[in-house]
C-alpha positions, 0 to 999 in steps of 0.5 A, spaced: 245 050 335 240 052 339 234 057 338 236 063 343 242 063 339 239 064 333 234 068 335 240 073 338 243 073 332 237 074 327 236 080 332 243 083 332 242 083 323 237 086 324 238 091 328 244 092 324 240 093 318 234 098 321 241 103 324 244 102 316 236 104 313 235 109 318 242 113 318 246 111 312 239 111 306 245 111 301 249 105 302 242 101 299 240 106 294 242 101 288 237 096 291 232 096 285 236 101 280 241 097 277 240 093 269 235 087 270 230 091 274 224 092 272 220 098 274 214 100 271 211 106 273 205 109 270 200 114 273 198 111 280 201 105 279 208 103 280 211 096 280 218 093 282 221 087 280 229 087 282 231 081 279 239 082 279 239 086 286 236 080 290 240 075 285 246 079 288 242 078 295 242 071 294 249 071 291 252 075 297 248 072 303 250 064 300 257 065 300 257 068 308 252 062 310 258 057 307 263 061 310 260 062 317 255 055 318 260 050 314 261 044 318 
């Protein structure tokens, strides 16, 4: 594939994620709140772990990959 092929469609993804994020902020509100996440907050501190939202990231991006690149 060449790479002004890949650098179009990663720009199109992009694109496409900034318009969700800065006209649909509700559609990833679950990102970092579900069960498994860990927040920890305390006072000026606050740490964020989203183990099960990128497990589901990962989980959603594998299956799109090997639906759309398998040869």
């Amino acid at each position: 594939m060449a790479i002004g092929k890949i650098l179009a469609i990663l720009g199109a993804i992009l694109l496409v994620i900034g318009l969700v994020l800065n006209y649909a902020p509700w559609l990833v509100n679950w990102f970092g709140r579900l069960p498994g996440d860990i927040r920890i907050e305390d006072g000026n501190k606050r740490v964020y772990v989203p183990f099960v939202s990128m497990l589901i990231v990962s989980i959603v991006l594998s299956i799109l990959l090997n639906l759309f690149i398998r040869k």
